[in-house]
C-alpha positions in Angstrom: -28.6 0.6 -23.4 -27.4 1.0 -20.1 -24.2 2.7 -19.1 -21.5 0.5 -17.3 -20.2 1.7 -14.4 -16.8 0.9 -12.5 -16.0 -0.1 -9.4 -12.8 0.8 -8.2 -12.1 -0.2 -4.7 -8.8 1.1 -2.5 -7.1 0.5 0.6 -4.7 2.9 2.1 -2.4 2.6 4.8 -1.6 5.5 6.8 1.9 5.0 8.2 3.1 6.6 11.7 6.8 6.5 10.9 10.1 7.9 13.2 12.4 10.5 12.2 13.9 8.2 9.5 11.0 8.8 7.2 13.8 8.9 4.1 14.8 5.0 5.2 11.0 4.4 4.6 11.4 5.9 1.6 14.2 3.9 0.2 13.3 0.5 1.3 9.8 1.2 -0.5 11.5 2.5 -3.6 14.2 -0.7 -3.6 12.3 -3.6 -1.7 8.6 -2.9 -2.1 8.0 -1.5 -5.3 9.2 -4.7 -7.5 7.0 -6.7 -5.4 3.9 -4.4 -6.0 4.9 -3.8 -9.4 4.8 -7.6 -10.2 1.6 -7.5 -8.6 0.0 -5.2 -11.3 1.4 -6.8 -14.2 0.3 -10.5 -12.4 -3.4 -8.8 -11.9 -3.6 -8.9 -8.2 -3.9 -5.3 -8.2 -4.8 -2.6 -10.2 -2.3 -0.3 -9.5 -0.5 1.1 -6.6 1.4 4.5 -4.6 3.5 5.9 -2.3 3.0 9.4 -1.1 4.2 11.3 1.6 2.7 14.0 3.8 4.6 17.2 3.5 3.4 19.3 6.6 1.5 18.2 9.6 0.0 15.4 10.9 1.6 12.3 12.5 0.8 10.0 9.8 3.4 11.0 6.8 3.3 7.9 4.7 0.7 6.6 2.8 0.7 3.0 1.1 -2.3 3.6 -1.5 -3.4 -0.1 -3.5 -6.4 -0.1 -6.0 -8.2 -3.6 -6.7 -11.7 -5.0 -7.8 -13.4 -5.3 -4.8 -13.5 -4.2 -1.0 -13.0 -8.4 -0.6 -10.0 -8.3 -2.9 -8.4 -5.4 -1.2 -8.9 -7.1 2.7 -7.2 -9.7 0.9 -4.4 -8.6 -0.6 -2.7 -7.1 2.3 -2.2 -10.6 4.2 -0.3 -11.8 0.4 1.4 -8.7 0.0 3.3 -8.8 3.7 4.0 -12.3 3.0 5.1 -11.2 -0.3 7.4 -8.7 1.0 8.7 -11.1 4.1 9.4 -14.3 1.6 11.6 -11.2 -0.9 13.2 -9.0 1.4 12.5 -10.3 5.3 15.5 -7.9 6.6 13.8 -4.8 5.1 10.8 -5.7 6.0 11.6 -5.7 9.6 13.4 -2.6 9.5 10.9 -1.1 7.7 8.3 -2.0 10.5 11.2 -0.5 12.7 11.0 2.7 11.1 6.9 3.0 10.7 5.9 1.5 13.8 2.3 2.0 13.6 -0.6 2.5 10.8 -4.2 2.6 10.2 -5.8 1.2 7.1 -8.8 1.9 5.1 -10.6 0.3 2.7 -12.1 2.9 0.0 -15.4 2.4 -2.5 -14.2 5.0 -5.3 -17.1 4.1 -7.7 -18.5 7.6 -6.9 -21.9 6.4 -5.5 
C-alpha cells in the first residue's frame, strides 16, 4: 500500500504598510476576516492568517491563505478582492491607503 501524501499549497502577501499599521489591523479583524472566514467554511480555502512582523523589515503584515493547488491559490486572490470590494468597498480602499504596496508568493508546502 502506498502512503498518501498532501499537497498543501499557500500564498502570502507581504504587506508594506504606513505608520497606521493598527488601522490595518482593525479593518482585517472587522472587514476581512468574515469574508475569509466564509471562505473556509464555503471550501474556497483551506484556512487563513494574519500576522504581523514585530521588529525589522519594511514588510510588517502578512496575509497568509492555504488552498489545494498553486492554480487555486493564483485564483483566489482576484475573488477575494472582489469579495472584499462588493462587502466593505470603503475599507477596502482605506485599507489599500494604509498598506500601499505588497509582494505575493505562492508556496508548495507538500515538503518535497
Amino acid at each position: 500500500m502506498r502512503a498518501s501524501r498532501i499537497v498543501l499549497w499557500a500564498s502570502s502577501t507581504y504587506f508594506e504598510c504606513d505608520s497606521r499599521e493598527g488601522e490595518a489591523d482593525a479593518i482585517v479583524k472587522t472587514a476581512f476576516a468574515p469574508v475569509l472566514n466564509q471562505h473556509v467554511k464555503d471550501g474556497q480555502i483551506a484556512s487563513w492568517n494574519w500576522l504581523r512582523h514585530v521588529l525589522g523589515g519594511k514588510y510588517r503584515r502578512i496575509l497568509v491563505v492555504d488552498g489545494a493547488s498553486h492554480k487555486a491559490m493564483l485564483g483566489y486572490w482576484n475573488r477575494l478582492t472582489r469579495a472584499l470590494g462588493e462587502a466593505q468597498p470603503e475599507l477596502m480602499q482605506r485599507f489599500g491607503s494604509v498598506c500601499s504596496s505588497h509582494t505575493d508568493y505562492v508556496w508548495d508546502l507538500s515538503g518535497s
